[in-house]
N, C-alpha and C positions, 0 to 999 in steps of 0.2 A: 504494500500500500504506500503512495507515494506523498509528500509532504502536503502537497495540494491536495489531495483526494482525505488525507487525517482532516485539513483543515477544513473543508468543505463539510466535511460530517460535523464536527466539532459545532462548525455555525448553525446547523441546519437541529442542530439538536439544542441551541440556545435559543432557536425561535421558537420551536414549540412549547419548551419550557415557558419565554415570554409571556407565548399566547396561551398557558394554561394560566398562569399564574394572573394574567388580565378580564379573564371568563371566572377565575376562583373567587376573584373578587368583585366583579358585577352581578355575579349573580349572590355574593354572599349579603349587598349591600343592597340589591334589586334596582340598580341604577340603568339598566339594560336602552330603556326606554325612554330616559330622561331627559331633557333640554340643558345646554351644559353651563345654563344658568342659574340652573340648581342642583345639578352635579358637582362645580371648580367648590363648593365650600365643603361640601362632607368630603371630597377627594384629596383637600388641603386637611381636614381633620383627621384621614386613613393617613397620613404621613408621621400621624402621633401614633399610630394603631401600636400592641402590643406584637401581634404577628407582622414580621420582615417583610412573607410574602404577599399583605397588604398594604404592608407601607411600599412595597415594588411592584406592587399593581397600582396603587393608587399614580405612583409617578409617573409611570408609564401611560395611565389615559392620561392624566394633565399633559403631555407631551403628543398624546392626539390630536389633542383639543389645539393645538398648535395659540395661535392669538390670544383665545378666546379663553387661554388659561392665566393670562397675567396678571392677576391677581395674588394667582401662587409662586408668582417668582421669590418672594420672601422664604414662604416656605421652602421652596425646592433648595433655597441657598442653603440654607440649614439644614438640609435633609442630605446636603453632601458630606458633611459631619457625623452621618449616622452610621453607629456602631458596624451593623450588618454591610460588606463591599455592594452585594448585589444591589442596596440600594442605595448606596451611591453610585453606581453606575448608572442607574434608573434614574436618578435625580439630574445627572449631566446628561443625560441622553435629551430630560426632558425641557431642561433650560434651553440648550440646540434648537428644538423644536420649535420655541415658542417664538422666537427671533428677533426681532430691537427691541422690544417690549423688557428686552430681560439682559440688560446693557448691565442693570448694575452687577450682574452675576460675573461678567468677565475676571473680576478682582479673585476671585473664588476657584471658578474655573483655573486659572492660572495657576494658583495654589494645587488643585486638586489633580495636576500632571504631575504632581510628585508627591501623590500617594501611592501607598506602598502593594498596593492591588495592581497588576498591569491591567486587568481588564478595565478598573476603575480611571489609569491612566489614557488608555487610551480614548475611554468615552467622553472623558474631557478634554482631548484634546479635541476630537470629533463635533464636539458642541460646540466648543470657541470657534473654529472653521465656522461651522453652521452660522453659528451664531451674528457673526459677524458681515459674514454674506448674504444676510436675507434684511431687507426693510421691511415690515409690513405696511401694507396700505390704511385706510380709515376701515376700510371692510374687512383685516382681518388677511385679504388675501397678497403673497409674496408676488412684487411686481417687478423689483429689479435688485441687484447684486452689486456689493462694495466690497473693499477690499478688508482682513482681517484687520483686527485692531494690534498696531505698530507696539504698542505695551507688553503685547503677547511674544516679541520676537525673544527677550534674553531665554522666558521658557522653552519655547519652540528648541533653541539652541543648545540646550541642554537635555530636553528631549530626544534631538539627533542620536544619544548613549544609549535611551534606553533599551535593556533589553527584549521588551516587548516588539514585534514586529509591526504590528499597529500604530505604535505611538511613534516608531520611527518614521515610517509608509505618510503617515499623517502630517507630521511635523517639516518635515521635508516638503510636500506639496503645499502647507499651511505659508512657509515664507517663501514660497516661488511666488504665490497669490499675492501675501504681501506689495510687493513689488522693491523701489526705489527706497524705501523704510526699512528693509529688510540687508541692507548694505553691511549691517553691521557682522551678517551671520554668513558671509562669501569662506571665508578661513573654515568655519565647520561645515558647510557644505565640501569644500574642498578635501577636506580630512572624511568624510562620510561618505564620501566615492570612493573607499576604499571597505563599505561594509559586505559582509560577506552574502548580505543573500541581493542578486542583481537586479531583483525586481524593485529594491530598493533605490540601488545603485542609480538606478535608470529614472525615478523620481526624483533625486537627488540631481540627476545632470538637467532633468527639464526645469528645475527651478533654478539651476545656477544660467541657463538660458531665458527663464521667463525674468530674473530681477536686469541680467545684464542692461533689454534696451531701455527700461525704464531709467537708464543712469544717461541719457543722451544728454545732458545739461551740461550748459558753461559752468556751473557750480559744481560738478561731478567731475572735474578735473585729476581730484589727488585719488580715483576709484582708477585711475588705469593702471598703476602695478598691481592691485586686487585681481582686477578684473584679467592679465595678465597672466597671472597664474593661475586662474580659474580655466582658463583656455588651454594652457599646458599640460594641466591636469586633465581634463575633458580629452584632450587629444592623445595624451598618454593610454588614459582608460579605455580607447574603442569609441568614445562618443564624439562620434567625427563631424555631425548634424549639430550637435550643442555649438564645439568647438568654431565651427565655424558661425555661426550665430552669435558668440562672444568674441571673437575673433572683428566681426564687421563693428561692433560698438567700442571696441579700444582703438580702431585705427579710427573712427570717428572724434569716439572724445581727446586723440592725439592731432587730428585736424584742428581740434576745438580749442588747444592749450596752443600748439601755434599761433592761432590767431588771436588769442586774448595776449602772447606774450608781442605779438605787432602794435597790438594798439597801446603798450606800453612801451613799447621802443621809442617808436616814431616821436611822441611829441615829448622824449628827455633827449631824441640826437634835433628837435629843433631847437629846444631849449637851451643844449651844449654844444652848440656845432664843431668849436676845436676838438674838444677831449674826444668826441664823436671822428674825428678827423683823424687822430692820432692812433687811438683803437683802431680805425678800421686798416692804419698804413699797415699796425703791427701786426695785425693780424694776414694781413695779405703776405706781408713778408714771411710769417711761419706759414703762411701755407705753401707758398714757392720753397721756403727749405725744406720743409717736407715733402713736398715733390720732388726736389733736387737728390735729397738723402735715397731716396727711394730707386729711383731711375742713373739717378747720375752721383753715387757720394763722391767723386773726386771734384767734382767742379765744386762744391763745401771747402775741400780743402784749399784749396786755389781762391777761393772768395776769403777766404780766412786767412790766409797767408798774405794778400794784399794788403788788407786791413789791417794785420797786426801789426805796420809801423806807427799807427796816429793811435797816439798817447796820449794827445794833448786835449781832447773833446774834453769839458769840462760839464756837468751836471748843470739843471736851473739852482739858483739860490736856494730857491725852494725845498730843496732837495741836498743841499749842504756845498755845491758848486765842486763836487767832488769831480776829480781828472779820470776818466774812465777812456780805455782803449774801444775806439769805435765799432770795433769787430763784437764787443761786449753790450753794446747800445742798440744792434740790433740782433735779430734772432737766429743769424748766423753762429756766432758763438756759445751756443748752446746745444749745440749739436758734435757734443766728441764721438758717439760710437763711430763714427766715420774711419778714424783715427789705425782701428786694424784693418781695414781694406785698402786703406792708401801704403799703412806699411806693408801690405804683403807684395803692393806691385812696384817696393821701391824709393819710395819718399818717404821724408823724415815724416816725425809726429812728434817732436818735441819743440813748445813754444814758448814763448817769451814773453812775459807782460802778461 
């Protein structure tokens, strides 16, 4: 029997359970039939019950009841506290359900991904998701979708460890949704592409693809060595579809960081046009030496050996009017490795001054 086909039983034998345990209690309470306007108050009083598996049927219809149970968000918060895990699972299941109505729960939930039940963990992680993604309308019914709440990422990130598969599986897709909020948790995504089971793996690489384009911002600058090694990683791992999807947003926001470092150039070389002047000779001269070094190091030598008679160039005041050997003033003389290639064809390399 294979791990999939365990797990598949496993779940298929938690619904029934569910749904005995949500028929043991409608019919023990005679609710079967009743408008859930006066059902949410004895289903908020079954969460005090002394049997567990009323107080987990009772959470479970509130969590029907989707909207139209928010009233019991109080209780359900407190019912994530109860002794028995089954019904705090129950209890996050059914905050999830209920959807913005049950915002203040997210504090709780949060807390309650690192309770010591996995199954417990993972139905809160499941609910924060939910939760966070569902607006209700004035009627009750879910009309559009927003993104998790950004509070949720340190747990999510921590969540990535845990041993439950679920709470991984979850946590992982929970800060891909996230989006641009989610920046902080690239490093553990990155380390979590190494979990062992790949179906994981492979939630783990679409969310390090789903936060990447949300970082397209001039503000999102210092996110390109993150996002860098997120690409390397991805590309390492086989995930060649990610990698190149994080791949297209780093040479983006490297577009982006050029052009924000132009419009601070420009108007400090209008502002200083000598020192601007000066910089730009020097730098053109090491780049012809470095050229020359490259292609040609004997012409180095022969440039440097010209130079090495004037002695007499003296420094600005500014600068202490110190007598500096001209070959040292520009960026010719800073180039010795030259020095064993010209001796091996011949020519001295010992200098003066």
């Amino acid at each position: 029997m294979t791990h999939h086909t365990r797990r598949g039983i496993v779940g298929l034998v938690g619904i029934i359970y569910l749904c005995l345990s949500v028929l043991l209690f409608l019919t023990s309470r005679g609710l079967a039939g009743q408008h859930a306007d006066t059902t949410v108050p004895d289903l908020i009083a079954a969460l005090k019950d002394p049997n567990p598996v009323v107080r987990r049927g009772g959470a479970i219809t509130l969590g029907g009841l989707r909207a139209q149970a928010a009233a019991a968000v109080p209780a359900l918060i407190e019912a994530l506290q109860d002794p028995n895990p089954p019904v705090r699972e129950a209890a996050a299941y059914a905050l999830g359900s209920i959807g913005a109505q049950a915002q203040a729960a997210i504090p709780a939930l949060i807390a309650a991904i690192k309770d010591p039940e996995p199954d417990v963990r993972a139905s809160a992680a499941e609910a924060l998701v939910r939760l966070q993604r569902m607006i209700a309308a004035p009627t009750g019914a879910f009309i559009r979708e927003t993104n998790p709440s950004p509070s949720a990422v340190p747990a999510f990130i921590v969540a990535l460890k845990d041993p439950n598969f679920s709470v991984r599986r979850t946590a992982a897709s929970s800060l891909g949704s996230i989006g641009a909020q989610a920046q902080a948790a690239i490093p553990a995504l990155i380390a979590a592409l190494q979990d062992s089971d790949h179906d994981i793996a492979h939630v783990v690489a679409n969310a390090l693809a789903g936060i990447a384009p949300t970082l397209q911002d001039a503000r999102a600058t210092d996110m390109i060595r993150p996002l860098k090694a997120a690409r390397d990683a991805l590309a390492d791992w086989g995930f060649d579809s990610q990698a190149q999807s994080v791949r297209r947003v780093v040479e983006s926001l490297e577009l982006i960081w050029w052009g924000n470092l132009t419009k601070r150039l420009w108007p400090w070389i209008h502002e200083h046009p000598y020192p601007s002047a000066v910089i730009a000779v020097y730098l053109g001269l090491a780049l012809c030496w470095m050229i020359f070094y490259g292609i040609r190091p004997l012409w180095l030598y022969r440039i440097n050996e010209a130079l090495k008679r004037n002695t007499d160039f003296a420094l600005p005041a500014c600068l202490g009017g110190i007598k500096v050997p001209l070959r040292l003033r520009s960026p010719c003389g800073v180039f010795p490795l030259y020095r064993p290639g010209a001796q091996c064809l011949g020519y001295p390399t010992s200098h003066d001054g």
